[in-house]
C-alpha positions as CSV (number, residue, x, y, z in Angstrom):
1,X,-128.3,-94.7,-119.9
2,X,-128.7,-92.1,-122.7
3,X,-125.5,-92.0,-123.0
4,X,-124.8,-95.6,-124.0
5,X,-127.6,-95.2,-126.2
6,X,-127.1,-91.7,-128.0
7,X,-123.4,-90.0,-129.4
8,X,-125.4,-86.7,-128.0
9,X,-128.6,-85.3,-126.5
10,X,-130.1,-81.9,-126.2
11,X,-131.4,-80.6,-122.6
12,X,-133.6,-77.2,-122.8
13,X,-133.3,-76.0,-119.3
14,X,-133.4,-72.3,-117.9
15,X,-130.6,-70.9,-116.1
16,X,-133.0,-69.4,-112.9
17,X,-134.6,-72.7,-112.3
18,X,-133.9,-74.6,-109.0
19,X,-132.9,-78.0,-110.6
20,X,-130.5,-76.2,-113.2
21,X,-127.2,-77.0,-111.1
22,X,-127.9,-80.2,-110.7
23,X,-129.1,-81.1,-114.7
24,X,-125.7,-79.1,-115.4
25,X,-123.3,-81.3,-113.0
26,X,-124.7,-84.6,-115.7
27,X,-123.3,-82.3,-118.2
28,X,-120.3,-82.5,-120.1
29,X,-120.8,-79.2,-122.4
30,X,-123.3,-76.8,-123.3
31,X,-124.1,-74.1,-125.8
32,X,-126.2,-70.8,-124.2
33,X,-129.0,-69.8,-126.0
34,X,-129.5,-66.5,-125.4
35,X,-133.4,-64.2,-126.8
36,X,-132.6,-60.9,-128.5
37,X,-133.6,-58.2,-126.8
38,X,-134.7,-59.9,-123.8
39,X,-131.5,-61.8,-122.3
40,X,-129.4,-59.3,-120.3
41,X,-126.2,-59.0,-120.5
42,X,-125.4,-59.5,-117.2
43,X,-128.0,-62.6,-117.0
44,X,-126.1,-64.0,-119.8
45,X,-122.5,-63.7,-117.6
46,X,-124.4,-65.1,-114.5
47,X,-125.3,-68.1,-116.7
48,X,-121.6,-68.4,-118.6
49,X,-120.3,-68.8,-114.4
50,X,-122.9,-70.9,-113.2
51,X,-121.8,-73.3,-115.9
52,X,-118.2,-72.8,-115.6
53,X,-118.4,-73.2,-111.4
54,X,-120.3,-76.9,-112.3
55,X,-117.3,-77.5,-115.1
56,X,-119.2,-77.4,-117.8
57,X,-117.6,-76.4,-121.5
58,X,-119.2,-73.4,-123.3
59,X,-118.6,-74.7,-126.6
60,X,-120.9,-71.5,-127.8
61,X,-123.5,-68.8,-127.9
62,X,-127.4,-68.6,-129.9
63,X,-128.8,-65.7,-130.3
64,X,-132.3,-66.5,-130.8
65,X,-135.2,-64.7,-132.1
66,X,-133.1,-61.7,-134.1
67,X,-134.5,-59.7,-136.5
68,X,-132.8,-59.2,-139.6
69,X,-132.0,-55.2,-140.2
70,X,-132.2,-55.9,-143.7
71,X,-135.4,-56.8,-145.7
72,X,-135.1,-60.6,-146.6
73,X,-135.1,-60.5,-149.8
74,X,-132.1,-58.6,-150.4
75,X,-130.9,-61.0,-147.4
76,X,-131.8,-63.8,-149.3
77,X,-129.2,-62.5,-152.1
78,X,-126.5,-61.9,-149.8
C-alpha cells in the first residue's frame, strides 16, 4: 500500500532486532547509518551481509553523530 501511495519511505530499524530480516526482504534498498564511535567495524560488515543475503542495494553509508576536529567557526568558513 505505501508504495502506491509514496515515490519513497524511510524505515529506522536496528540491524540485531529479530524482525530485521523480514522488514529488509519488503525492501528494495537501504542506506546504513552507522554512530561514530560506537558502531564497530565489524557490526557494520555483519549488517552490509545481512542486507546483501536478503538482496537488498546499499546505495550508501551515514556516519552519524561525528564530531568536527575543527572548531565550527573556522568550519563554518571552509
Amino acid at each position: 500500500e505505501l508504495r502506491s501511495t509514496f515515490g519513497f519511505f524511510l524505515l529506522s530499524a536496528a540491524v540485531d532486532e529479530s524482525d530485521t530480516p523480514a522488514l529488509c526482504s519488503l525492501c528494495e534498498a537501504a542506506v546504513l547509518v552507522l554512530t561514530a564511535n560506537v558502531t564497530r567495524r565489524e557490526a557494520a560488515l555483519r549488517a552490509k551481509e545481512q542486507l546483501q543475503r536478503q538482496g537488498v542495494t546499499l546505495l550508501g553509508t551515514v556516519l552519524d553523530q561525528t564530531k568536527l576536529p575543527i572548531p565550527e567557526l573556522i568550519y563554518r568558513r571552509l
